[in-house]
VOGU-3710 file (C-alpha; in Angstrom, 3 decimals, decimal comma):
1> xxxxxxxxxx> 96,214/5,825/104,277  99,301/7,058/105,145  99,435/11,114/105,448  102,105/11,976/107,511  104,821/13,819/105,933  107,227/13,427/103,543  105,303/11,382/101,253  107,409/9,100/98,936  105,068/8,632/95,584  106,365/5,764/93,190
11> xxxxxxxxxx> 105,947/6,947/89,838  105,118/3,925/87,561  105,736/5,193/84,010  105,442/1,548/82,736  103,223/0,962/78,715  101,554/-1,778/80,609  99,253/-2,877/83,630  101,121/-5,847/84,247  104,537/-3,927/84,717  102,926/-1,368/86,760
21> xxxxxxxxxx> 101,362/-3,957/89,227  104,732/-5,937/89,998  107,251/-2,677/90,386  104,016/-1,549/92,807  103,825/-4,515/94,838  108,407/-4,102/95,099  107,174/-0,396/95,937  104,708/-1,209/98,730  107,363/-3,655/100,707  109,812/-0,868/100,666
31> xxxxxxxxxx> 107,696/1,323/101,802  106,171/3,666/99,528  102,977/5,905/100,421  101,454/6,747/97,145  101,091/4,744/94,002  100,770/6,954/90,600  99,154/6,265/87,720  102,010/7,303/85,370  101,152/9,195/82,304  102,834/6,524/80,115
41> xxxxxxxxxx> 100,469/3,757/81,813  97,532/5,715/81,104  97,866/6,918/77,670  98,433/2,929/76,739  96,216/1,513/79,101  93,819/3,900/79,477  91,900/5,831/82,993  91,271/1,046/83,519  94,735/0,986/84,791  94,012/3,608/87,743
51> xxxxxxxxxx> 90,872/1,761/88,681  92,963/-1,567/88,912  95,768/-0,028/91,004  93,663/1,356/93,451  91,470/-2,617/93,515  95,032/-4,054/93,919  96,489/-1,772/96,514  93,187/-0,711/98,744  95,075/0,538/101,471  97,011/2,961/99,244
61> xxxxxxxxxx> 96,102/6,110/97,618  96,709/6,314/93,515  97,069/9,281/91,827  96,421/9,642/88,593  99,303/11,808/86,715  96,984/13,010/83,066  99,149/16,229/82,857  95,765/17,899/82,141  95,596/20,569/79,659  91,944/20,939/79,537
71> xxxxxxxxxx> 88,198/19,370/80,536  90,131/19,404/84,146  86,927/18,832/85,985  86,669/16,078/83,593  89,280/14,178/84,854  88,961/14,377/88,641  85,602/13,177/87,399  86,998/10,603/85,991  89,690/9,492/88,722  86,656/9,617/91,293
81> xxxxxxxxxx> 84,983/6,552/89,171  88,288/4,566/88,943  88,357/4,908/92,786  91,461/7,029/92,407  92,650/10,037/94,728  94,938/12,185/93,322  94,974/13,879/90,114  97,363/16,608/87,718  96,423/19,448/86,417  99,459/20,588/84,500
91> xxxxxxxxxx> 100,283/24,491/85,963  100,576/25,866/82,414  97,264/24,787/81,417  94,674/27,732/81,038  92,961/29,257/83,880  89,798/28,058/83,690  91,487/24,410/83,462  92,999/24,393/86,589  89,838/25,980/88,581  87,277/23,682/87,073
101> xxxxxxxxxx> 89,918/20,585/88,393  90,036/22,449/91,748  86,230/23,178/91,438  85,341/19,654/91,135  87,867/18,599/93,813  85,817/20,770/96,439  82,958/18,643/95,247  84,582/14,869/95,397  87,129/14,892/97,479  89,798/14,292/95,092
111> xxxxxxxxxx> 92,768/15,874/96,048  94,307/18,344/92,798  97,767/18,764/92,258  98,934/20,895/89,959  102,200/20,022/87,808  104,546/22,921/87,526  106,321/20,955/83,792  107,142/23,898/81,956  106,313/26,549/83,634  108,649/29,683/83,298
121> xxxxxxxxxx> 107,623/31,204/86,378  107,636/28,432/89,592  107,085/31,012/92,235  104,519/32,881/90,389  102,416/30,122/89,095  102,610/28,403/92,339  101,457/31,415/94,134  98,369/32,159/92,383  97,135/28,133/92,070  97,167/27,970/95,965
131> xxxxxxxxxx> 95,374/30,967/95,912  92,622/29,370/94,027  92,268/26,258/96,505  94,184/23,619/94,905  95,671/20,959/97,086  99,268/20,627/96,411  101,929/21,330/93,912  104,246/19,620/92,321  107,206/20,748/91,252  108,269/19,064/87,967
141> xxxxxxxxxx> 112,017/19,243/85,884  110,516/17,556/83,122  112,954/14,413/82,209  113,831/16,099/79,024  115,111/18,866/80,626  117,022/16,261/82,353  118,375/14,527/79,694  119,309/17,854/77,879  121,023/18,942/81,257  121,591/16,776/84,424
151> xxxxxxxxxx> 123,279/19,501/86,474  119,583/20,965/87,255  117,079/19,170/89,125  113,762/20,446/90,345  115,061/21,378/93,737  115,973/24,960/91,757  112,649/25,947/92,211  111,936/24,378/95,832  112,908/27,130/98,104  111,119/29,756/96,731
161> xxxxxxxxxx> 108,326/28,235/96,142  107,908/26,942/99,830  108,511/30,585/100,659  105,201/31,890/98,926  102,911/28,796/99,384  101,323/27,252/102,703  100,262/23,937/101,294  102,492/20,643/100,415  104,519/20,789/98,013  106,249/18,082/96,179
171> xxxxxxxxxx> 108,818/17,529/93,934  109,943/14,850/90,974  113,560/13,431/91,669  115,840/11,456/89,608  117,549/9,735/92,947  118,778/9,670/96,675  121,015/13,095/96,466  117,876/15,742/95,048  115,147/13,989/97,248  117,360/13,995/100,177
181> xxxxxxxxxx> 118,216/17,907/99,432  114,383/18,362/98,741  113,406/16,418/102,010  116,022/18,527/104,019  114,461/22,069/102,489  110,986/20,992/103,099  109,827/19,209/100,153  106,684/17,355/101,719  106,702/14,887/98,753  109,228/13,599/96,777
191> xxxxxxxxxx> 108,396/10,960/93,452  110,558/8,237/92,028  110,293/6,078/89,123  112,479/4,838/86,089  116,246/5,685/87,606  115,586/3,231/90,352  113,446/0,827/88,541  116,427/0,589/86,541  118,365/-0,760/89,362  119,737/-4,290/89,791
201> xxxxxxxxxx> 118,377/-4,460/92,935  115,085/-2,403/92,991  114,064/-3,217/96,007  117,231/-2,641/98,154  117,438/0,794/96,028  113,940/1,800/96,899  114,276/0,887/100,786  117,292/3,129/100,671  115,445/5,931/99,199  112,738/5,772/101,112
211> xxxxxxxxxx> 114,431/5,375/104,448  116,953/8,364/103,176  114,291/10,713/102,529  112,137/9,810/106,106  115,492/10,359/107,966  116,424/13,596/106,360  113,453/15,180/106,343  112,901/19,331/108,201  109,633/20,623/108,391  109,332/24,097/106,543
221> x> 107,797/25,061/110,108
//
């Protein structure tokens, strides 16, 4: 499994398996390095659609985006049994959320992330989660937000969070310019979905971003 950075995670926010499977296959040939489990897929397919990512893509590790609010440990429960990898903990969930999900991490190997949709304070937030052991963080300017206002993008949050953290941090991007920017300040994973699914050439615009954010990336160190 591929681990060296940046990390380019397809984000396959499709209401069914079938979609998912085909824009994942177009996302493996270009060269993607983690397949999610968008939170679209699984509230209509259900945790099923994890489990058959991971069967169709062995060589690839699927994370499973829940955006959990509560039973954390739960769910990394959960993505362990669908052979999964990943799994979000949403950063504004409670306190005891995120530390049982990190808790029961420790314990199976699945890696936490915590999704930072929301939260007021990036910095702050980010700060104390790493503190608590979880694996990486994900910076997330929720695609509302976007809509509402497409001047912003998460990379408003990227530098100083990178400045208080020492473990990966990613970030959601709506296209080549923020996860270049985000690759060139450090970003160790940028995610892509809908905006170049949306593409008349999906492929072509997925090889692009993916070579563009390889090519541009600087190590925080």
């Amino acid at each position: 499994m591929q681990s060296t950075f940046p990390l380019v995670q397809l984000a396959l926010d499709f209401p069914t398996i079938d979609e998912a499977l085909r824009f994942a296959e177009i996302g493996v040939r270009a060269g993607v390095d983690i397949i999610e489990a968008g939170t679209p897929l699984i509230v209509s397919e259900g945790a099923g659609a994890i489990g058959k990512l991971a069967r169709a893509f062995p060589n690839y590790p699927v994370l499973a985006d829940y955006k959990t609010m509560d039973s954390g440990g739960k769910n990394v429960l959960l993505t362990q049994k669908q052979g999964g990898h990943y799994m979000t903990v949403c950063g504004n969930a409670t306190d005891e959320t995120v530390k049982a999900a990190i808790a029961a991490g420790k314990q199976t190997g699945i890696k936490v992330v915590v999704d930072t949709i929301g939260v007021k304070d990036q910095p702050g937030r980010a700060c104390v989660c790493a503190r608590w052991g979880v694996d990486m963080l994900y910076l997330h300017y929720a695609a509302d937000q976007w809509r509402a206002d497409a001047s912003k993008d998460g990379t408003q949050w990227l530098g100083a969070v990178l400045d208080v953290v020492n473990i990966p941090v990613g970030i959601g991007t709506f296209g080549v310019a923020d996860a270049v920017k985000a690759a060139k300040m450090g970003a160790q994973l940028v995610a892509i979905g809908h905006p170049l699914f949306d593409s008349p050439d999906v492929l072509g615009a997925l090889k692009d971003y993916v070579q563009q954010v390889k090519s541009n990336y600087k190590s925080r160190s």
